[in-house]
Every structure is written in structure tokens, then in C-alpha cells.
C-alpha positions, 0 to 999 in steps of 0.5 A: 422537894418544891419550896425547900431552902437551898443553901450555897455551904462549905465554906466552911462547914462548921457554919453550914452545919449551923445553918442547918441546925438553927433552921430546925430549931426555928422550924420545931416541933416541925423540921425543914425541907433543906438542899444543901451545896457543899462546896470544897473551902480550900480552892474557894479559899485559895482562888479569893486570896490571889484575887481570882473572883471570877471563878469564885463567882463561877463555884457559886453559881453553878452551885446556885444553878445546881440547888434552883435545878434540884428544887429549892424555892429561896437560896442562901449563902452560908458564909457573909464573904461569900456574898461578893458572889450573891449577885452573880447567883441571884441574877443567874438562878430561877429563884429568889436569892436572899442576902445575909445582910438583907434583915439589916436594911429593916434594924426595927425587923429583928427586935421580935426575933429576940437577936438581941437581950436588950433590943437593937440600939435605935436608930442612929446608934453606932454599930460595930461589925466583925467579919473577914477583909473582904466582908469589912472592905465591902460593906456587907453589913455596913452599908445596909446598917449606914442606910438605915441610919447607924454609925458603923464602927470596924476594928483598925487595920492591925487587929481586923487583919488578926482577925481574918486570919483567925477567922480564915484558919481555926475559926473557919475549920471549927479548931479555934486556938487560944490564939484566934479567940484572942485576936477576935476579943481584941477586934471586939475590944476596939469596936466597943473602944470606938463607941459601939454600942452594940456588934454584928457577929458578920462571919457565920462561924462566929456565932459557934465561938459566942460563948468564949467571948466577953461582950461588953456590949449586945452582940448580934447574930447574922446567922440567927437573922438570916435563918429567920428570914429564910424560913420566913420566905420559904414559908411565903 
């Protein structure tokens, strides 16, 4: 199993399972040599939340170890607030680790993956993210898509606050409510209100509820970026 793609999963397994998925379909008509770790979301959850980030970090790097250990040749994470663990993993492990936010550090790279209908927005265009607290507070994407030249837009406090909760509860399980969907239109609602001209889906469940939003601006997918360049890297 030398060269598979090792991903850190589980939190939650919806978007695990996405990963699994959309790596294949990019694969096809071949299929991908995959490891998967699948950690248990409640503690991980529960550890994050009274901000115990060390044994946070701690679950995934041993879950990182345990995947370099089984064979995998690239590892990644299948949840975007997992990467305030990415450079724990990444320092601990044999082999490279890619970050999900890695595609947005080159915005022109996605432009053939088809991530968008109409393209990327250009260079100093404003770009809107949705994601939990903690991926918004520490600028997974935002820093990135600052650096490459994009005003970042993020949802005012109130709504990003609905916002992690229906991400952390329905969304994350894969039993949204007519609730959580709302309080993720609303979010998307305020980025476009502040000038956005296109938004970065920046949890990987959000990508499984695409089809109940409506967008009035491209929204673009993390997951089908980071899948791409995880085959990509895997393939060498």
C-alpha cells in the first residue's frame, strides 16, 4: 500500500466519507489506494471546546504516525478546524502532509479543476469564507487568500456564532435541520451583503448541504481542492 493517501477522518464522518468519494471519482475509471483514520468526533469535540488543544493535537498525531506507520506516501486531514493540529502532524510524521487550505496560496491553480462556473474571482477580488469559530479565528483560508492578494470577507459575529453551532451539531453529524441550514444561508446572506464576490465552503461538510443553499455568488469547494491535490501529490 506504498503511495496511498492517508487521510486523519472522523470528525465528522460525513465529510470522511466525501473524501473518500470524491478521491475516486477523480481517480475514475481507476479507484485510489486510500488509509483511513477514524477518530471518535465526541471527545475530539469535547477536548476543543473546554480548550484543551494539546490532546487534540495529541489524537492526531498519533493518528498521523499510526497511517505514515501503515504505508501512506501524503496524509490529510478531513476536517479544515483540524488543521490547528496540521503542523504537529506534519512535524511528526515521515511523510508529507498536505493542508487544506494549501490550493489557496496559488487561487490561478484552481481555475482548471473546474472548483468554480465561472472561474476564480481575480486577483484582489473580495472572497468570502464560511467555517467554524475556530477555523474563521485562525485563518485557515483567510490567510492564504490574504496573501495572494483577496480581500477576505467573514460572517459578523452573531451569525458566524449560528453558524459553528449548526455546523458542530446537524451538519457535522449528517442530520441537518431546517434550522442549521438557515443559520448557514443567513452567514452566506452576510458575506455577499459585505462585497463578496465569490465564498470558500471551509468546513468539509458543507460541501454535502451545497444543494440546499442559494448562492447568489461561486461558491467554492475546499474539498474538491484538496482532493485534487492530494491525488495530485500522490501521483507525484
Amino acid at each position: 500500500m506504498a503511495g496511498a493517501i492517508g487521510l486523519i477522518g472522523g470528525t465528522g464522518w460525513p465529510s470522511t466519507a466525501l473524501y473518500y468519494e470524491r478521491l475516486n471519482r477523480l481517480a475514475e475509471p481507476d479507484t485510489v489506494p486510500v488509509l483511513i483514520a477514524s477518530l471518535s468526533f465526541a471527545p475530539v469535540l469535547a477536548d476543543a471546546e473546554r480548550g484543551r488543544f494539546d490532546l487534540v493535537t495529541a489524537a492526531f498525531v498519533a493518528a498521523g504516525q499510526g497511517l505514515a506507520a501503515a504505508g501512506a506516501g501524503v496524509i490529510g486531514l478531513c476536517a479544515a478546524t483540524a488543521h490547528l493540529a496540521f503542523d504537529a502532524v506534519a512535524a511528526a510524521v515521515p511523510v508529507p502532509c498536505l493542508h487544506i487550505a494549501e490550493p489557496f496560496r496559488r487561487p490561478a491553480d484552481l481555475l482548471p479543476h473546474g472548483l468554480l462556473a465561472n472561474g476564480l474571482p481575480s486577483k484582489g477580488a473580495a472572497v468570502g469564507v464560511l467555517g467554524t469559530a475556530q477555523t474563521l479565528e485562525q485563518g485557515v483560508f483567510s490567510g492564504p487568500l490574504a496573501a495572494a492578494g483577496h480581500r477576505v470577507v467573514t460572517p459578523g459575529a452573531g451569525l458566524a456564532a449560528g453558524l459553528d453551532r449548526a455546523i458542530k451539531t446537524g451538519i457535522s453529524s449528517g442530520r441537518p435541520t431546517p434550522a442549521d441550514i438557515a443559520a448557514v444561508q443567513a452567514a452566506l446572506d452576510d458575506l455577499v451583503a459585505g462585497g463578496a464576490d465569490a465564498v470558500v465552503l471551509g468546513c468539509t461538510e458543507l460541501p454535502l448541504i451545497r444543494d440546499r443553499l442559494r448562492p447568489a455568488v461561486p461558491l467554492i469547494d475546499a474539498v474538491a481542492a484538496h482532493c485534487q491535490a492530494l491525488l495530485s501529490r500522490s501521483r507525484g
